[in-house]
TIVO-2410 file (N, C-alpha, C; in nm, 3 decimals):
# residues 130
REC num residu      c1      c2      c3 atome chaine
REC   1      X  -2.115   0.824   0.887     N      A
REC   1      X  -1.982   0.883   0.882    CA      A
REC   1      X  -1.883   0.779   0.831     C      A
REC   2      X  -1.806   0.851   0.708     N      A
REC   2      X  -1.685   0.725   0.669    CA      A
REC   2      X  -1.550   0.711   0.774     C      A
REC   3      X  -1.553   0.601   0.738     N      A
REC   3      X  -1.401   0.580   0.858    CA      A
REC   3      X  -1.300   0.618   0.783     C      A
REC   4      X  -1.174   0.692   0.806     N      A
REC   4      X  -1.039   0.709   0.747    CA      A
REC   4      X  -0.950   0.654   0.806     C      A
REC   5      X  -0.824   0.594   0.761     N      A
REC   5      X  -0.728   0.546   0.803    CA      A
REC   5      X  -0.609   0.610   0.717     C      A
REC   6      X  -0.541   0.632   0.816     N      A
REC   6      X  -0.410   0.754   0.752    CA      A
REC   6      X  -0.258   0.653   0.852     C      A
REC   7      X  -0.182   0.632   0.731     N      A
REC   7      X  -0.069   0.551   0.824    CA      A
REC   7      X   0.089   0.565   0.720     C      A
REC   8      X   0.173   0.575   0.792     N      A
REC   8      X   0.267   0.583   0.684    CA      A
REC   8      X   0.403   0.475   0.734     C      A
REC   9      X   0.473   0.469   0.641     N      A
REC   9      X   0.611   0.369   0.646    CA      A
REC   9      X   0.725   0.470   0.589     C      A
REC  10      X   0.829   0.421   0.660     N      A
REC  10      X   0.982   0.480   0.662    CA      A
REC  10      X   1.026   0.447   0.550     C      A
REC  11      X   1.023   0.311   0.488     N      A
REC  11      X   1.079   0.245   0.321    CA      A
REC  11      X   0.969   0.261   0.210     C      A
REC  12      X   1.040   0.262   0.119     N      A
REC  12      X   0.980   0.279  -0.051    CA      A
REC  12      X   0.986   0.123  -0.092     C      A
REC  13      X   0.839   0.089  -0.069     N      A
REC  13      X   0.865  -0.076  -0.142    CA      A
REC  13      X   0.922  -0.053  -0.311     C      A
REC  14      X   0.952  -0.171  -0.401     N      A
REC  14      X   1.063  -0.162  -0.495    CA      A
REC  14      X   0.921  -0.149  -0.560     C      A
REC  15      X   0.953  -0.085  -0.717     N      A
REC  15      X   0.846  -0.059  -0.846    CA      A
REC  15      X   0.910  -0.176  -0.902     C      A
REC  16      X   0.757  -0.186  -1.026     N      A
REC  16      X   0.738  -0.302  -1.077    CA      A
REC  16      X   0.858  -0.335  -1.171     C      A
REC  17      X   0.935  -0.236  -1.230     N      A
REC  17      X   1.108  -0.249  -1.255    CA      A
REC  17      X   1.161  -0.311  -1.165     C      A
REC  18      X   1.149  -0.330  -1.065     N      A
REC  18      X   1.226  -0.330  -0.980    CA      A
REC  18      X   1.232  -0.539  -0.947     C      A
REC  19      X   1.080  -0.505  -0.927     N      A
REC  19      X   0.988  -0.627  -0.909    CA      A
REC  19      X   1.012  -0.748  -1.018     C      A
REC  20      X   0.991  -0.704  -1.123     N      A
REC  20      X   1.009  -0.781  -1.271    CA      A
REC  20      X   1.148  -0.880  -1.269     C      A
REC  21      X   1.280  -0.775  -1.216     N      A
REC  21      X   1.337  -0.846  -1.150    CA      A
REC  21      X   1.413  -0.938  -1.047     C      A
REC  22      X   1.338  -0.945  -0.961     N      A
REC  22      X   1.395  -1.000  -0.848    CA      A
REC  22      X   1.355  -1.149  -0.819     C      A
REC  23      X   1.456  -1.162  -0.730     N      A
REC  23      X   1.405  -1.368  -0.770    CA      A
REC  23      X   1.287  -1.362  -0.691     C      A
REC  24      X   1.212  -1.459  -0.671     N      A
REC  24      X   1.086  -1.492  -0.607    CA      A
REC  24      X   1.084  -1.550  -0.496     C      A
REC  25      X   1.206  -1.574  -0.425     N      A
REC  25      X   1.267  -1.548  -0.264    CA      A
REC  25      X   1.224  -1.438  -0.211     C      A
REC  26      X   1.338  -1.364  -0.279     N      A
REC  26      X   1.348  -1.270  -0.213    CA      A
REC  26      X   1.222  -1.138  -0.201     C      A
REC  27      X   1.152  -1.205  -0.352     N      A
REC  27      X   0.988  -1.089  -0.375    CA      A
REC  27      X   0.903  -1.146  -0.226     C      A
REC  28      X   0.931  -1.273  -0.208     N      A
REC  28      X   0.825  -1.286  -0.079    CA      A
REC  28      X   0.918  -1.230   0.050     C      A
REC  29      X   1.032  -1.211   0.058     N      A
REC  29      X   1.081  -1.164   0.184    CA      A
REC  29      X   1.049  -1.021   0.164     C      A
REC  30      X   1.047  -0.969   0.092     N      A
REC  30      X   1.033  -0.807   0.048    CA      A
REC  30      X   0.878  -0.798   0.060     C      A
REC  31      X   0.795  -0.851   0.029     N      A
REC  31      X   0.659  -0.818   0.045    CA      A
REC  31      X   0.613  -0.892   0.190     C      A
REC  32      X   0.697  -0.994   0.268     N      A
REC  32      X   0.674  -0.971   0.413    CA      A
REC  32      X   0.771  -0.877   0.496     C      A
REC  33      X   0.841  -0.848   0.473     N      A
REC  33      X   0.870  -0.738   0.540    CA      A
REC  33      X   0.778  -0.579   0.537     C      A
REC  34      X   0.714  -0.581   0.366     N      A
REC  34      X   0.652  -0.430   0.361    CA      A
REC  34      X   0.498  -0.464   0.473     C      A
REC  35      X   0.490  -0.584   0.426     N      A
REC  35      X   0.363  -0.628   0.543    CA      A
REC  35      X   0.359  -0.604   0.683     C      A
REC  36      X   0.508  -0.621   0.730     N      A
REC  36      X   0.494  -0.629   0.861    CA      A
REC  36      X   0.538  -0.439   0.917     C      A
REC  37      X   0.595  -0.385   0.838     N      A
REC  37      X   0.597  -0.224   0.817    CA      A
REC  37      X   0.476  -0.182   0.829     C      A
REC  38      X   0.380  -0.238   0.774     N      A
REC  38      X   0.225  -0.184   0.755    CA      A
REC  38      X   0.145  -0.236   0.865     C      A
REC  39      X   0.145  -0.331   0.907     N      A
REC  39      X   0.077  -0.392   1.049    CA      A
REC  39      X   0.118  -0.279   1.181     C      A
REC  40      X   0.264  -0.281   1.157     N      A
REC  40      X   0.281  -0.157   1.282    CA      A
REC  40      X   0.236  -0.053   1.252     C      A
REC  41      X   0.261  -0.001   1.138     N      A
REC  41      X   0.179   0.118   1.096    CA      A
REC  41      X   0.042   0.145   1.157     C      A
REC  42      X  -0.042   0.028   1.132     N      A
REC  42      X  -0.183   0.004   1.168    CA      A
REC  42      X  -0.234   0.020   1.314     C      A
REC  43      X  -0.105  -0.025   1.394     N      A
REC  43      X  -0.100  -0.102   1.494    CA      A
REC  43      X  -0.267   0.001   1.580     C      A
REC  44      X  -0.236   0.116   1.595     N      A
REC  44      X  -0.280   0.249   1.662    CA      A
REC  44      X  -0.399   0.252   1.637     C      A
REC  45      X  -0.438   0.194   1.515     N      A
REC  45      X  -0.627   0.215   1.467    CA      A
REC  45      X  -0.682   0.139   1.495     C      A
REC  46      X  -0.817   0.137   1.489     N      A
REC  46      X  -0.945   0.062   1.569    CA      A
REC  46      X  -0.993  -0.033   1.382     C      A
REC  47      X  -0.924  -0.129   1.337     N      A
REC  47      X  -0.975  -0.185   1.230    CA      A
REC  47      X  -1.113  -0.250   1.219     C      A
REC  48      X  -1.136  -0.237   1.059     N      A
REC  48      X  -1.288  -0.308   1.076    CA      A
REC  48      X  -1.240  -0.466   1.087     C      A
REC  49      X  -1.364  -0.511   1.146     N      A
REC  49      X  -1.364  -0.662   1.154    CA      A
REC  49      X  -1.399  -0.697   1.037     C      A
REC  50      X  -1.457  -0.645   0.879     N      A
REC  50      X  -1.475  -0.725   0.792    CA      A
REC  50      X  -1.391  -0.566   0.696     C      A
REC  51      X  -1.316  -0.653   0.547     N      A
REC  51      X  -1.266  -0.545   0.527    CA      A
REC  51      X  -1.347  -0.506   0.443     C      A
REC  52      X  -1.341  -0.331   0.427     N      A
REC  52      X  -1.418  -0.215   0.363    CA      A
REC  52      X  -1.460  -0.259   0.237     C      A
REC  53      X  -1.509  -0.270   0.174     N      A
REC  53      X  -1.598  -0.287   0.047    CA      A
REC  53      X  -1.580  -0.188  -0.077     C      A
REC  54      X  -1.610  -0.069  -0.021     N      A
REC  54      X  -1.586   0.017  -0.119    CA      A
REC  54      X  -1.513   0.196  -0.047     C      A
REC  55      X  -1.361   0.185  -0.167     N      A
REC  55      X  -1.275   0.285  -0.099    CA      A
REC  55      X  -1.191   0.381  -0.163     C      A
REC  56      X  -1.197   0.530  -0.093     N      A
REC  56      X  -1.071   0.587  -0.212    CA      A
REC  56      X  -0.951   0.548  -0.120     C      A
REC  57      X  -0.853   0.539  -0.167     N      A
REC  57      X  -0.696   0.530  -0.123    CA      A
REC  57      X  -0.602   0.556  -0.207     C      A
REC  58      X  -0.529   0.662  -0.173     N      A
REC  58      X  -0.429   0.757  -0.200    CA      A
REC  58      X  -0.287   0.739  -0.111     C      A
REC  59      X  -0.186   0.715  -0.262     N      A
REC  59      X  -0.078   0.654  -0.142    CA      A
REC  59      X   0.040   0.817  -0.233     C      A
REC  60      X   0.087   0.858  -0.144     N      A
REC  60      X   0.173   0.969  -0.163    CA      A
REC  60      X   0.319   0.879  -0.166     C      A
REC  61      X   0.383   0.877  -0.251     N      A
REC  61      X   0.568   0.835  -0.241    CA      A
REC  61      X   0.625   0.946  -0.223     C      A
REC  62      X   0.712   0.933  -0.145     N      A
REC  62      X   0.793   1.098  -0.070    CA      A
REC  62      X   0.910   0.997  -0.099     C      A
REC  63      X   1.030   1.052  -0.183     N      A
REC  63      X   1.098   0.987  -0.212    CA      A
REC  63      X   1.242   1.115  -0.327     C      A
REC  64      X   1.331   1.040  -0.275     N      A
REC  64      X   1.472   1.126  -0.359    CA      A
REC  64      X   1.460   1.130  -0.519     C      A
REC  65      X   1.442   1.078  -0.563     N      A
REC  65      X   1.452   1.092  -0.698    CA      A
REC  65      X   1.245   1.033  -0.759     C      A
REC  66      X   1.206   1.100  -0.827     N      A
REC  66      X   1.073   1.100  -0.917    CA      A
REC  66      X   1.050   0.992  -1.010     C      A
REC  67      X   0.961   0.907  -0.963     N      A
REC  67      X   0.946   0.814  -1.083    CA      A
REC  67      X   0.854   0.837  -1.218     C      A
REC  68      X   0.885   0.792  -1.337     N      A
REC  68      X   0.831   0.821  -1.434    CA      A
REC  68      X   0.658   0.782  -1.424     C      A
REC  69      X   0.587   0.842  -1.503     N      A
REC  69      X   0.441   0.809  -1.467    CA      A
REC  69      X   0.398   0.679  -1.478     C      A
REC  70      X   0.457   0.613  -1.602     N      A
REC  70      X   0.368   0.488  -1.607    CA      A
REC  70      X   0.446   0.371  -1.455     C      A
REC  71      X   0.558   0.420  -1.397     N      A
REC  71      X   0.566   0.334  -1.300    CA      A
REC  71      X   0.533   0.378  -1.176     C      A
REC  72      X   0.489   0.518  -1.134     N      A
REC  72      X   0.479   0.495  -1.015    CA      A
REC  72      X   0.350   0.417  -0.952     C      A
REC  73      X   0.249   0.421  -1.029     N      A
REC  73      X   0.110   0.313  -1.000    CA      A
REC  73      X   0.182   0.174  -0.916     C      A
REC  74      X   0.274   0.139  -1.010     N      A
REC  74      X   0.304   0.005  -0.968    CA      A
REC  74      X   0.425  -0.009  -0.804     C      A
REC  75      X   0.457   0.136  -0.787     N      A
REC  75      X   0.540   0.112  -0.587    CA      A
REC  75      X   0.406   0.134  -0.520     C      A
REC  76      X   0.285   0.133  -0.570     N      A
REC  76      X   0.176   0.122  -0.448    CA      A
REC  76      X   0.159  -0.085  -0.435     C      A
REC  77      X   0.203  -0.153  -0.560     N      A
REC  77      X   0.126  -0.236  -0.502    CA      A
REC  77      X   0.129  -0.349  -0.422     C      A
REC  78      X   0.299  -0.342  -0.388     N      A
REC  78      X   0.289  -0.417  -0.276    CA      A
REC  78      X   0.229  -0.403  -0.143     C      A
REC  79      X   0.143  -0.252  -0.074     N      A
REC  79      X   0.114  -0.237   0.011    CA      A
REC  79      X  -0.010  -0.288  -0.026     C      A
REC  80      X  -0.051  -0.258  -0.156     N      A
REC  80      X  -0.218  -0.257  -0.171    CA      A
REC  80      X  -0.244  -0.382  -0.150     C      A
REC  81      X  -0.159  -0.497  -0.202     N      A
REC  81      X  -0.135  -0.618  -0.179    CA      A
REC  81      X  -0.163  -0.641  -0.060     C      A
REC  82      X  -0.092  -0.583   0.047     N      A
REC  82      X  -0.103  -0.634   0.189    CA      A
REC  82      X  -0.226  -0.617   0.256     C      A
REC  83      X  -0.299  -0.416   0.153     N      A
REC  83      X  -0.399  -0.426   0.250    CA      A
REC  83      X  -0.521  -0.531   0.219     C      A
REC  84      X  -0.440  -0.649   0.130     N      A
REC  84      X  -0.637  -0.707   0.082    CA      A
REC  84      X  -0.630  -0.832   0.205     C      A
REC  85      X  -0.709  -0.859   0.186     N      A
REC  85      X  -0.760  -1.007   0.258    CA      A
REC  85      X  -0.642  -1.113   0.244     C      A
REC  86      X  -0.608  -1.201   0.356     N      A
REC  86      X  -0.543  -1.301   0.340    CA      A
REC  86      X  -0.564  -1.423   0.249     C      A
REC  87      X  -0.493  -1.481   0.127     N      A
REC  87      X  -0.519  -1.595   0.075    CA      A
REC  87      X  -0.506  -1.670   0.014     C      A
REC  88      X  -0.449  -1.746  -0.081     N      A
REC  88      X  -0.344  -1.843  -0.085    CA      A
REC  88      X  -0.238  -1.760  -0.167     C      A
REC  89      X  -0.313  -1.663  -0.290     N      A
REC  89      X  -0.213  -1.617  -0.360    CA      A
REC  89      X  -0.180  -1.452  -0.294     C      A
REC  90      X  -0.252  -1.435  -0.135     N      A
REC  90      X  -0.194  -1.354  -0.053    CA      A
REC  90      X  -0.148  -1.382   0.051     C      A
REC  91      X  -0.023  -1.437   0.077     N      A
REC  91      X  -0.038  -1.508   0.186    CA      A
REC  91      X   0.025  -1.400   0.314     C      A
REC  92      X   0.038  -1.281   0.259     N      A
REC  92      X   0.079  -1.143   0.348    CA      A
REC  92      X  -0.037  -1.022   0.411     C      A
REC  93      X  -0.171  -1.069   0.352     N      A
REC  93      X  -0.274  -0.980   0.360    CA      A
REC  93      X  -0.319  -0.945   0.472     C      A
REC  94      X  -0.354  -0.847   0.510     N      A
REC  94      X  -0.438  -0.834   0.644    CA      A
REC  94      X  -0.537  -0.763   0.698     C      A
REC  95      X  -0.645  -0.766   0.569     N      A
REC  95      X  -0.792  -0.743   0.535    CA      A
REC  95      X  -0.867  -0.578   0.558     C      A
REC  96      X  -0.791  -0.515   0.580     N      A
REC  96      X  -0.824  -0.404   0.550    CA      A
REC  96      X  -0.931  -0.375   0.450     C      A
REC  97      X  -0.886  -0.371   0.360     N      A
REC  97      X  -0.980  -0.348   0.225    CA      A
REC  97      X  -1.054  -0.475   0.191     C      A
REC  98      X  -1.173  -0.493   0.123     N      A
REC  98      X  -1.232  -0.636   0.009    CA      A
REC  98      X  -1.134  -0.615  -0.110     C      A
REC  99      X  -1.122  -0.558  -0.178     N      A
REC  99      X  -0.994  -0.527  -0.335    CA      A
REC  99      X  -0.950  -0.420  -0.346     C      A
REC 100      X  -0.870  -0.431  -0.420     N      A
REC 100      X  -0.796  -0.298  -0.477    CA      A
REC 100      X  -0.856  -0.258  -0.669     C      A
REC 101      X  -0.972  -0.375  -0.656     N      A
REC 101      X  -0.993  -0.372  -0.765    CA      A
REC 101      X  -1.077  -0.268  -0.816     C      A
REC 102      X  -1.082  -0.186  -0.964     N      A
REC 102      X  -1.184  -0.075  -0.975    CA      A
REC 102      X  -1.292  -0.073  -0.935     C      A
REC 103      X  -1.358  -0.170  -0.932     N      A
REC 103      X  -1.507  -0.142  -0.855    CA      A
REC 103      X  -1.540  -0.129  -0.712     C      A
REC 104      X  -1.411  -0.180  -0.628     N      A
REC 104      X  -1.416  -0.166  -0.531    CA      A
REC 104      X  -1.303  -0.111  -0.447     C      A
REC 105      X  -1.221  -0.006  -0.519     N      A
REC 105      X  -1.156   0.126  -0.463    CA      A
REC 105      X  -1.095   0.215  -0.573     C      A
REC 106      X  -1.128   0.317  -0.575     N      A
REC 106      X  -1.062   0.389  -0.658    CA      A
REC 106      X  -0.908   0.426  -0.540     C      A
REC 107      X  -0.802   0.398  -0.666     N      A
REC 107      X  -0.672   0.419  -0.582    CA      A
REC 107      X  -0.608   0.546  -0.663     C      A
REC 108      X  -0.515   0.645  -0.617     N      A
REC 108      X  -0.447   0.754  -0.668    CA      A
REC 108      X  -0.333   0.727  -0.608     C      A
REC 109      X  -0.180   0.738  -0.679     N      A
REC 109      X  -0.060   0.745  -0.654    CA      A
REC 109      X  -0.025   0.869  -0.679     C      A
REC 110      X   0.054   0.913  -0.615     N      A
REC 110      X   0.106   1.065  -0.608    CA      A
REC 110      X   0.294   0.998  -0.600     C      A
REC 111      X   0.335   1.201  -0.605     N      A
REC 111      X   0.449   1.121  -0.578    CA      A
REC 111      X   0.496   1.231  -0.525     C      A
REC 112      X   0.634   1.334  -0.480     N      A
REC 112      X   0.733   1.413  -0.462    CA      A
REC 112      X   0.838   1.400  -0.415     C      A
REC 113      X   0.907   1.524  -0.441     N      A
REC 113      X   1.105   1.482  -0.408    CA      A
REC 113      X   1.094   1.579  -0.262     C      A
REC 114      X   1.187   1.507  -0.200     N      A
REC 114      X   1.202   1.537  -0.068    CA      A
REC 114      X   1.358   1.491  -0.037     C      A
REC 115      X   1.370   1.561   0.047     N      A
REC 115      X   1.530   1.508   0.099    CA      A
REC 115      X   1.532   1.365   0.178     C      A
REC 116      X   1.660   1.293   0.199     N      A
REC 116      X   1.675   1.184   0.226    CA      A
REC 116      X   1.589   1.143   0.365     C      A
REC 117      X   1.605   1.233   0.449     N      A
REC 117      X   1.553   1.208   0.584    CA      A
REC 117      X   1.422   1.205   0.596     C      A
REC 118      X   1.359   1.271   0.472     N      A
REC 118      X   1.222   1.221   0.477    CA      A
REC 118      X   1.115   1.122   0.416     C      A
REC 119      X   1.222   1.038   0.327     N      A
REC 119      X   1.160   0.950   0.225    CA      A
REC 119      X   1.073   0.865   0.326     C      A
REC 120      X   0.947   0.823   0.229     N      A
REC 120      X   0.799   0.779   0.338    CA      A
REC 120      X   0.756   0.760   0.229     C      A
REC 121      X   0.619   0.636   0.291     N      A
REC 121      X   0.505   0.632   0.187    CA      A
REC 121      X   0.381   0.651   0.246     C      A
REC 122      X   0.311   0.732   0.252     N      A
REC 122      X   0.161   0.780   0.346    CA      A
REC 122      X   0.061   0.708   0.285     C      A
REC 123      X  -0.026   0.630   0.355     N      A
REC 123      X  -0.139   0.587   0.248    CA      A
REC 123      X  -0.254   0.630   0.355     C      A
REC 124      X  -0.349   0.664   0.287     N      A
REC 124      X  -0.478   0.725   0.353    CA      A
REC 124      X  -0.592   0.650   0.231     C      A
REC 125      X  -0.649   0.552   0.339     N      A
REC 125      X  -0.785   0.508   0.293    CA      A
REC 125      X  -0.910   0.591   0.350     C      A
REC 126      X  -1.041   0.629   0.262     N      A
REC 126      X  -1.135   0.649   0.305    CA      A
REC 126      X  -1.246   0.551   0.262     C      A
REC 127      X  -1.342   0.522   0.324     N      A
REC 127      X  -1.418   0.444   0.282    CA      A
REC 127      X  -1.580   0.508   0.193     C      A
REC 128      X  -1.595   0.471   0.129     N      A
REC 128      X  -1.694   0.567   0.030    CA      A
REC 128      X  -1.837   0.443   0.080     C      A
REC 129      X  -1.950   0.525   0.055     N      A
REC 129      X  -2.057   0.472   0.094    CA      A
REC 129      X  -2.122   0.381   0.019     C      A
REC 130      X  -2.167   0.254   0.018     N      A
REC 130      X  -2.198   0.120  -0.033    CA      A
REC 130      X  -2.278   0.196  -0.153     C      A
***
């Protein structure tokens, strides 16, 4: 049986527009803060002790205004970021997943408009069989 993990956050980390510009202060205060959003998120599940190997993960953006296609890929990846392994050039990770890389998760970004009170980002990992 695959394990699922279904968890969501209140903020829209920034797209890679967004990202491209911001000083590199403040990109690491912004990607520890989405980190520590996602740890509580987590807080409730029974995690693996080594992270998953091979995974689908689907992150839904519920959000006021629609981002164009070629950017919304890029507001998943500061979480995806967080969920990899801790290590020097992650120093926010917290091993959930082995990569986000194609061979070892297929990822899908979604997106929809929703009113203000409900903007969220849901991410649901499943783990696919070795």
């Amino acid at each position: 049986m695959s394990r699922v993990f279904e968890f969501s956050i209140a903020e829209l980390p920034p797209t890679m527009n967004v990202i491209k510009r911001m000083h590199w202060a403040k990109y690491g205060r912004t990607r520890n803060q989405i980190a520590w959003l996602v740890r509580v998120a987590l807080a409730g599940h029974q995690l693996p002790d080594d992270p998953i190997k091979r995974c689908e993960i689907t992150v839904v953006r519920y959000a006021r205004r629609l981002l164009d296609e070629d950017n919304l890929p890029s507001s998943a990846k500061i979480i995806l970021d967080v969920l990899q392994p801790i290590s020097k050039r992650n120093p926010s990770g917290i091993g959930v997943i082995y990569s986000d890389a194609p061979e070892f998760a297929r990822v899908h970004v979604k997106q929809e408009k929703v009113g203000k009170a409900d903007v969220r980002m849901v991410v649901r990992i499943e783990e696919l069989a070795a």
